[in-house]
Residue, then its C-alpha position, 0 to 999 in steps of 0.5 A: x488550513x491546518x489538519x482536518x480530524x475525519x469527522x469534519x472532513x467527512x461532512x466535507x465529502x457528504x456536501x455538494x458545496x464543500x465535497x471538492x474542497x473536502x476532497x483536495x483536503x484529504x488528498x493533502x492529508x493522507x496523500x503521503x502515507x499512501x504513497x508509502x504504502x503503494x510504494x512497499x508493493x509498487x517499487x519504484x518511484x515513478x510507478x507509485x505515483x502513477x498508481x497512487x494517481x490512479x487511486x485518487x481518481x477512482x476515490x474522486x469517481x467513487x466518493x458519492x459511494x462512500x458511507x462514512x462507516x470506517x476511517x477515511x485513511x481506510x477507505x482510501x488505503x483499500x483503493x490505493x493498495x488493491x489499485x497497487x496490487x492490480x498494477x503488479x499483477x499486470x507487471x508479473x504478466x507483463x511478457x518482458x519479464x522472467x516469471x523466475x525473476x518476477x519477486x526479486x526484479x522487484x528488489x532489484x528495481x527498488x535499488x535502482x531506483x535513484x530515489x532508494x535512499x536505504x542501506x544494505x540491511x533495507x536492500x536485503x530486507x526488501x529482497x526478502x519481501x519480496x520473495x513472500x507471497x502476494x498476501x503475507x507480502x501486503x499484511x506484513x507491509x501494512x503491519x510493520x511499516x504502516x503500525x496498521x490495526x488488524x481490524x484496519x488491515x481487515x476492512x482493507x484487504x477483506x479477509x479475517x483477523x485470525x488469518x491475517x495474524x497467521x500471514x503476518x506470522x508466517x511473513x516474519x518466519x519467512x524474513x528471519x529464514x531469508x535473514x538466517x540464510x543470509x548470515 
């Protein structure tokens, strides 16, 4: 079966008879692009995916709750990227790690990962994410890798447009700084 559009996949979710079938379906569809979008706050391979599980089981557990107001990717991006948000906010609590050393063992971490496959320029760009606030960090990510709507990235993290452009702002001031200074 080839690509579903969401209309059809949303009947699919609302019918007892099809809601398991329509579920595998969108898993296939939109599993990879939010892989992608855990993986810019996770990290790590392994972690992404153990988090992008999480995600998909409380979709499942929670699909009889799902109105069909917005997007299917919406929705499912909202539990992905809070369920990767919680996961970094238990590993930034996690007693291990230096709390100095929290931002940037995060991009240190996505270097070693031998599934990293960028160059130099991503290596210090992730480093420069990193440094960013947990909020300019995920607006800045959804925008800039994901080419995310404002009104998307809203509905997502549950906050205003016009603040979300300030953050955005802000997040790419501070990258050029961070680029500046490295020069």
């Amino acid at each position: 079966m080839g690509i579903v559009d969401d209309q059809q996949l949303k009947d699919m979710l609302k019918a007892p008879a099809t809601q398991r079938k329509g579920f595998e379906i969108m898993v296939k569809q939109y599993s990879e692009q939010l892989y992608w979008q855990v993986r810019r706050i996770v990290l790590t391979h392994e972690d992404s995916n153990d988090v992008l599980q999480n995600a998909l089981l409380k979709a499942w557990s929670s699909i009889d709750n799902f109105h069909g107001d917005s997007k299917l990717i919406t929705w499912l991006s909202r539990i992905a990227i809070n369920e990767a948000l919680d996961f970094t906010r238990k590993q930034k609590n996690h007693p291990t790690l230096s709390t100095d050393d929290t931002d940037l063992g995060l991009a240190n971490r996505l270097t070693a990962d031998k599934y990293f496959d960028g160059d130099e320029t991503e290596a210090q760009l992730q480093e420069a994410i990193a440094c960013l606030p947990e909020v300019q960090r995920t607006v800045f990510q959804l925008r800039y890798y994901d080419e995310m709507k404002y009104s998307d990235i809203s509905k997502i993290l549950g906050t205003t447009e016009g603040g979300l452009k300030a953050s955005y702002h802000i997040a790419v001031k501070k990258i050029t700084e961070f680029f500046h200074q490295r020069d």
